[in-house]
C-alpha positions as CSV (number, residue, x, y, z in Angstrom):
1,X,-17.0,38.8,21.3
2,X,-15.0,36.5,19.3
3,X,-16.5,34.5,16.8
4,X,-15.6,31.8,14.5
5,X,-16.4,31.4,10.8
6,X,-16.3,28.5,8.9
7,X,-18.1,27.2,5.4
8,X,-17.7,23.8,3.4
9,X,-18.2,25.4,0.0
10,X,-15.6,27.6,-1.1
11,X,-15.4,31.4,1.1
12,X,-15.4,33.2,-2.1
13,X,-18.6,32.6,-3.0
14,X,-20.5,35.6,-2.4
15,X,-22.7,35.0,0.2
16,X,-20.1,33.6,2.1
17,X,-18.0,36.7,1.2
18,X,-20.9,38.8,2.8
19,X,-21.5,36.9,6.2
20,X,-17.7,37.0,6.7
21,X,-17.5,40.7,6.3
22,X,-20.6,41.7,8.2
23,X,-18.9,39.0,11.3
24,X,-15.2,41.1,10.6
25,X,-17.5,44.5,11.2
26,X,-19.1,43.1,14.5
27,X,-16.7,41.2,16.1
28,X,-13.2,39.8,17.0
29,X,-12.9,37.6,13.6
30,X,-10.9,34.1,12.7
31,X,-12.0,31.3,10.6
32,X,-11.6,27.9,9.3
33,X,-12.2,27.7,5.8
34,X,-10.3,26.0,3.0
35,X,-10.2,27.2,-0.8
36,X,-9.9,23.2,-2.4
37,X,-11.5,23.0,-5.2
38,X,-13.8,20.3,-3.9
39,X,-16.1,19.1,-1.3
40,X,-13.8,15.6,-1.0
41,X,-10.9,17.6,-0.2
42,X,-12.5,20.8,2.1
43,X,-13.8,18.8,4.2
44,X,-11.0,16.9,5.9
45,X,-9.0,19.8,5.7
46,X,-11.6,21.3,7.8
47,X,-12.7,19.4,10.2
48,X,-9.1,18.5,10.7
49,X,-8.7,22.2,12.2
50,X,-11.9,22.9,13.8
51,X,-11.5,21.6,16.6
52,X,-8.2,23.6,17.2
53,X,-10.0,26.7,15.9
54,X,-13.1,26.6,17.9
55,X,-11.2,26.8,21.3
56,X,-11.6,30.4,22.5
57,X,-14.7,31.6,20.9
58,X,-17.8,32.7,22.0
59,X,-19.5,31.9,19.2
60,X,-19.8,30.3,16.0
61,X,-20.8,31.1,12.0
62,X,-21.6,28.2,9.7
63,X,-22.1,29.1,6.1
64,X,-22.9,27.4,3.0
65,X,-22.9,23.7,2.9
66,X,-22.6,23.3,6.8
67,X,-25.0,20.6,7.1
68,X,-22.5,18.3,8.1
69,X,-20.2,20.9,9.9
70,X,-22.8,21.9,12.7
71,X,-23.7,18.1,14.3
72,X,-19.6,17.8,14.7
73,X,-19.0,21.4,16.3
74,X,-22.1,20.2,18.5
75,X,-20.3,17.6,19.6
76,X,-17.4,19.7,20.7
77,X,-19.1,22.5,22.0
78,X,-22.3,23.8,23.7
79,X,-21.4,27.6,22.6
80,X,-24.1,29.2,20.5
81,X,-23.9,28.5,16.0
82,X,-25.6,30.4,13.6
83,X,-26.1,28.3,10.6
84,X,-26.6,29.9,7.0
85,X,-28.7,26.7,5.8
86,X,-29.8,28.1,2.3
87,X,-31.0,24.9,0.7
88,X,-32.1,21.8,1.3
89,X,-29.5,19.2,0.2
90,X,-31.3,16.6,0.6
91,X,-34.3,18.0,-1.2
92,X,-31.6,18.8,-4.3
93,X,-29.9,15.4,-4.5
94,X,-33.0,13.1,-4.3
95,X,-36.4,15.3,-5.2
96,X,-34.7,18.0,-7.8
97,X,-32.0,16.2,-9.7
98,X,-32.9,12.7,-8.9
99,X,-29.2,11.7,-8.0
100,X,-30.5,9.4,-5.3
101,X,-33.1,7.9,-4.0
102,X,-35.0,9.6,-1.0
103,X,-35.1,5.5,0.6
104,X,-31.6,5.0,-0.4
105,X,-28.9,4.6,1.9
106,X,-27.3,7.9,1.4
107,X,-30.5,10.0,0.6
108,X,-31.3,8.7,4.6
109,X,-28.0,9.5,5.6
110,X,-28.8,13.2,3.8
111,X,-31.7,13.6,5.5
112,X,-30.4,12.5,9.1
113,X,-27.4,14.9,8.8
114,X,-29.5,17.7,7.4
115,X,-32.0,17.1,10.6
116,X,-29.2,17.1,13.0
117,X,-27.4,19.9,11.4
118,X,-30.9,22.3,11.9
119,X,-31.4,20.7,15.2
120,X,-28.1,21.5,16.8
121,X,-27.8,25.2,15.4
122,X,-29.1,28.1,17.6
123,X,-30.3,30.6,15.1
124,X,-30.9,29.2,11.6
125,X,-31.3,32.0,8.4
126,X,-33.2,31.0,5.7
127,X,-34.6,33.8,2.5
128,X,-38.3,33.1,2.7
129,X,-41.0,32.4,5.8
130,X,-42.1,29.6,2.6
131,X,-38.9,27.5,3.3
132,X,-39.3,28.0,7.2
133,X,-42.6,26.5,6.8
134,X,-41.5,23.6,4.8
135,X,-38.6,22.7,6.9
136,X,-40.7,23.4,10.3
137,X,-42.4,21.1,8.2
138,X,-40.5,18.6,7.1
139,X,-38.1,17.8,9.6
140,X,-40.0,19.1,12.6
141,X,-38.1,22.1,13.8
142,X,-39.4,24.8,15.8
143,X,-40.1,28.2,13.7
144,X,-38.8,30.4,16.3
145,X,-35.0,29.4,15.6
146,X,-35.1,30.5,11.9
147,X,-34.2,34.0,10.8
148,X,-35.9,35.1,7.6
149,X,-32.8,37.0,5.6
150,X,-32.5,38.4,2.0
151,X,-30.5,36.4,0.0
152,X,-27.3,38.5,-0.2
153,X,-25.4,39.2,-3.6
154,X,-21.8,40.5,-4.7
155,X,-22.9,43.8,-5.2
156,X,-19.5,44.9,-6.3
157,X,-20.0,43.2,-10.0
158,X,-23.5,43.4,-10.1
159,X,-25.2,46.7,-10.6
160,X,-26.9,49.3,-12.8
161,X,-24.8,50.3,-15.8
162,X,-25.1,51.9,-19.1
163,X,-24.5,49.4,-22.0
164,X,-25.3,49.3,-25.4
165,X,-28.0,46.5,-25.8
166,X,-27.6,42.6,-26.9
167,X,-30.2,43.0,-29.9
168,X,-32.0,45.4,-31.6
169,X,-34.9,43.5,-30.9
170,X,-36.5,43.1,-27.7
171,X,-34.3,40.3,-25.6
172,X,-34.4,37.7,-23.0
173,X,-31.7,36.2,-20.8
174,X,-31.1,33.1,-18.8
175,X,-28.5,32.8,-16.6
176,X,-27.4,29.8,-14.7
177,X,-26.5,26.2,-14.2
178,X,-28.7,24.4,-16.2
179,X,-30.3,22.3,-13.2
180,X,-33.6,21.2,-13.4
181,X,-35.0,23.8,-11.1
182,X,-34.5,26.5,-13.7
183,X,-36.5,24.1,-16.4
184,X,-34.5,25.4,-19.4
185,X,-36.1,23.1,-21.7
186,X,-39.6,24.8,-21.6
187,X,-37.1,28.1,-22.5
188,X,-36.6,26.6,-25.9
189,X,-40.0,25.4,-26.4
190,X,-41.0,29.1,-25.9
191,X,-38.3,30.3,-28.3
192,X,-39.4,27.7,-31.0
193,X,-43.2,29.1,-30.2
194,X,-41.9,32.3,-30.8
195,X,-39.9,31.7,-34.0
196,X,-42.7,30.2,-35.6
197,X,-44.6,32.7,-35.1
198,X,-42.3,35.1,-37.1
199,X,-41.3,36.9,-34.2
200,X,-37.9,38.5,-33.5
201,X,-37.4,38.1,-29.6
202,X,-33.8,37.0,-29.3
203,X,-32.4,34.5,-26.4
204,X,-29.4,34.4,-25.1
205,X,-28.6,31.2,-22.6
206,X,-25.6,31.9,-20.3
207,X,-24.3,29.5,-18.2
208,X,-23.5,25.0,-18.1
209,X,-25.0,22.2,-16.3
210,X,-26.8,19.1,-16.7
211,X,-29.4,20.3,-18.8
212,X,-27.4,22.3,-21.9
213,X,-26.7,19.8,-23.7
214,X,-30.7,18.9,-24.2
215,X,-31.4,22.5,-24.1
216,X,-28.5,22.9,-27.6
217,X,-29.6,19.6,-29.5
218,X,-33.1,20.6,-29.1
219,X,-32.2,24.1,-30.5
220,X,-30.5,22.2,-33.2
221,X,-33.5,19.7,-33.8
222,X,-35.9,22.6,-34.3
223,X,-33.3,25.0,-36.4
224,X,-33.6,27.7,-33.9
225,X,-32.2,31.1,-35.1
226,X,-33.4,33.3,-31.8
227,X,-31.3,32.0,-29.5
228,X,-27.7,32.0,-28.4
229,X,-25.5,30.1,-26.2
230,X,-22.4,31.3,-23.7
231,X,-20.9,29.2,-21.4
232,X,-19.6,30.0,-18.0
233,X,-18.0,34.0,-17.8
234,X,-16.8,35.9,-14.4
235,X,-19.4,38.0,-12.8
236,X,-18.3,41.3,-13.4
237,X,-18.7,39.8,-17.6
238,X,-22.3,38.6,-16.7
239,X,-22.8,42.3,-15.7
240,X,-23.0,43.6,-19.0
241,X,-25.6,40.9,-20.1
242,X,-27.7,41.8,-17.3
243,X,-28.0,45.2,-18.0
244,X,-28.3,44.6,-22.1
245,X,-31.3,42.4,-22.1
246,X,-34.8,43.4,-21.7
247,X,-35.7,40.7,-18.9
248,X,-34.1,37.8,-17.3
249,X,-35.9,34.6,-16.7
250,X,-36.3,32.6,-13.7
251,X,-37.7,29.2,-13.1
252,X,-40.0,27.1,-14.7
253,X,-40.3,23.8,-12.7
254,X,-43.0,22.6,-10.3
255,X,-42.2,20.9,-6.9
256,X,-41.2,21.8,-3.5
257,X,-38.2,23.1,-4.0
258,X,-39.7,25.6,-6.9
259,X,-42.0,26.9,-4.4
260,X,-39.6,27.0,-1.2
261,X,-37.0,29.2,-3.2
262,X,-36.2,32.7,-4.5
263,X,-32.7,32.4,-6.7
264,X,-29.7,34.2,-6.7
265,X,-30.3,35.6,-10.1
266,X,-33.9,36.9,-9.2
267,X,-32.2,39.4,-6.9
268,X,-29.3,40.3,-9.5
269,X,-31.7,41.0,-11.9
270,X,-33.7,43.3,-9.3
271,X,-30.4,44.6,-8.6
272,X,-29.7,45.9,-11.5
273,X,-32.9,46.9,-12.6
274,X,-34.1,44.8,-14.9
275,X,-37.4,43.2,-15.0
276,X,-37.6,39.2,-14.0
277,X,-39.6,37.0,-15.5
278,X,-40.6,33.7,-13.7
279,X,-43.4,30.6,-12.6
280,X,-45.4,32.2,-9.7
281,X,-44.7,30.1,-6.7
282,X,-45.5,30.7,-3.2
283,X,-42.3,32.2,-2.1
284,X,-41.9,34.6,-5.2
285,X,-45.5,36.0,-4.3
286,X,-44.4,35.9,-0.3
287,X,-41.6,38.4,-1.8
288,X,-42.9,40.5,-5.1
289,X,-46.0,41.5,-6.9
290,X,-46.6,40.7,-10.3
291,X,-47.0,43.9,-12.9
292,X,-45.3,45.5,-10.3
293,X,-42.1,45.4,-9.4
294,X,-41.4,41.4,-11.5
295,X,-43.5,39.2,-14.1
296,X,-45.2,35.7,-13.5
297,X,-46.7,33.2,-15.4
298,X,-49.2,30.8,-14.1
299,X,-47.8,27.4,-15.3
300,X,-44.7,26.0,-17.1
301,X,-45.9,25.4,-20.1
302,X,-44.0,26.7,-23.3
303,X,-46.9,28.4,-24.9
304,X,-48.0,30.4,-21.6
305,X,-44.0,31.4,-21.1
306,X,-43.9,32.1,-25.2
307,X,-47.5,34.3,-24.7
308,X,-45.7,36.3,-21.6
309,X,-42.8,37.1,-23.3
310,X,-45.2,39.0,-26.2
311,X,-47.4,40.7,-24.1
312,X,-44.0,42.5,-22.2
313,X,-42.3,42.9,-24.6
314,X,-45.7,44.7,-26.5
315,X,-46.5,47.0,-23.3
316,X,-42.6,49.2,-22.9
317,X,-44.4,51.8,-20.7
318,X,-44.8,48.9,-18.0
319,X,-42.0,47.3,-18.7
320,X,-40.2,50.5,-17.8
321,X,-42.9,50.9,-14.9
322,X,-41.5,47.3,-13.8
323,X,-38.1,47.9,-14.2
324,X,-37.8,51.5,-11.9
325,X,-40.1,49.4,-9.2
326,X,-37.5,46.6,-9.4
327,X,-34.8,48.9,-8.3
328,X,-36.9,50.3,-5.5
329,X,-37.7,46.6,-4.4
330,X,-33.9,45.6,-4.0
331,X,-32.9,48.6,-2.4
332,X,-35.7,48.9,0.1
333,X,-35.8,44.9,1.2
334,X,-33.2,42.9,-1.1
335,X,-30.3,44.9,-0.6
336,X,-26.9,43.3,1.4
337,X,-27.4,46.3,3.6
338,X,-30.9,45.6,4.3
339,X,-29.6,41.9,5.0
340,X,-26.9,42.9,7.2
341,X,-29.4,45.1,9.4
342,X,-31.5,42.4,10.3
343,X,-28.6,39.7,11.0
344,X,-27.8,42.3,13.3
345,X,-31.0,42.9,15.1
346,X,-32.3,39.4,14.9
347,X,-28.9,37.5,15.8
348,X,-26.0,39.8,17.0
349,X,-27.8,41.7,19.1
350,X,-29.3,38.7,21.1
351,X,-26.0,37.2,21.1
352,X,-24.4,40.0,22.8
353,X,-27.2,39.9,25.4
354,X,-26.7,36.7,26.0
């Protein structure tokens, strides 16, 4: 079969990087990508091509940020499209960061795209039966069309190593954008808590995005000496820091979204082995068990997070415990192999009967 692959955010991404080499294992391969360096600029250069492309497959691959992609390949063609949805980007723009309004103009426009663009696709893969619920949900679209998949990782720079460790003390790492998903701010609540208390937990922040520049003048307001910031560094960088701190936080923010989502940096920490500490939401308990294989708190407040850290880091023998039943976790369901084994069975393999 011959198969098509196209994405609106960049193909080196890595979960673009994985659908395109699990589609160059299976089948007769081309695609339709661009490598711009923004969404203004990949997408007239793709849709420009597609329909050129498209002529001659049997089938079609829409990765990240197709929700505009899939209602214009419908137009053209009645051949089957699997859609990589991922996230809501209509949920992100108005209900997470609050760019626009959910009644505006373009938060409809969002929203009728987004609807269409689940609506048109034949098979839809999602990461959690939470998020199939909430867009079965939301936008009225039957359950049987979504395909629950493990969010899929660059395993190449992300892995178990040996490194010597950030701080002699016990340490916690954040990594990411900043957004307020993640809820940094209550992170530096918890490290004030923590300082005040005389302990010597160190922080390290890694990452940018709309929220570090609140996240460093509060730091600065309260004289924080536990906590460091790094700005963006290339993954195989981000390695090290993975492996040299005690546990990696998560997200601490309520909402849909919040309870919808498991993050990219949930699974690199499981990945490499290291414990991850996060707000229990419906779709991190849908996918791990706390004491067991990752940490929760209850809430988002500072003093609950600050109170979590001390307990772990007071306990090493289940720390430890946590840590080997991470590992075991990711390879046995997280893993890209894992994910490629069910794309198969729950996509290809229908495809090909078909």
């Amino acid at each position: 079969m011959k198969v098509l692959f196209t994405c609106a955010d960049k193909p080196t991404i890595s979960r673009n990087l994985f659908h395109a080499s699990v589609l160059k294992k299976h089948f007769d391969y081309s695609e339709c990508v661009s490598g711009a360096k923004g969404y203004a600029s990949r997408y007239p250069s793709i849709l420009s091509r597609l329909p050129f492309k498209m002529f001659g497959r049997d089938f079609y691959f829409v990765a990240y940020m197709g929700h505009f992609l899939v209602p214009f390949m419908r137009l053209l063609s009645s051949k089957p499209i699997v859609y990589d949805f991922y996230l809501s980007l209509y949920d992100v723009m108005c209900n997470d960061r609050k760019i626009l309004k959910p009644d505006s103009f373009l938060g409809r426009m969002i929203y009728f795209f987004e609807k269409r663009s689940l609506q048109k696709a034949d098979f839809v893969i999602v990461d959690t039966n939470k998020l199939i619920e909430t867009l079965s949900t939301e936008y009225g679209i039957e359950k049987s069309k979504f395909v629950r998949v493990p969010l899929t990782i660059n395993e190449t720079n992300v892995y178990p190593k040996e490194v010597p460790a950030y701080a002699e003390s016990f340490s916690v790492l954040y990594v990411g954008s900043y957004i307020p998903l993640h809820g940094t701010p209550i992170i530096i609540e918890a490290a004030k808590i923590l300082q005040e208390m005389g302990d010597d937990t160190k922080f390290l922040m890694i990452g940018q995005g709309p929220d570090l520049q609140k996240c460093k003048e509060l730091a600065t307001q309260y004289g924080l000496k536990n906590i460091e910031f790094k700005g963006y560094m290339p993954l195989a960088e981000l390695n090290n820091y993975y492996n040299a701190c005690d546990i990696n936080l998560g997200l601490f923010n309520s909402g849909e979204r919040a309870n919808s989502v498991v993050l990219n940096k949930t699974n690199d920490a499981f990945r490499v082995g290291r414990p991850h500490l996060t707000l229990e939401t419906d779709a991190m308990k849908e996918c791990f068990c706390d004491n067991y294989d990752i940490f929760f708190v209850k809430d988002i407040k500072p003093q609950t997070l600050a109170e979590r850290i001390l307990e772990i880091k007071r306990d090493p023998e289940l720390l430890q415990e946590v840590s080997k039943n991470a590992l075991d976790s990711y390879d046995r369901y997280l893993s890209n192999e894992r994910a490629e084994a069910i794309v198969v069975e729950e996509i290809f393999n229908k495809l090909k009967e078909n």
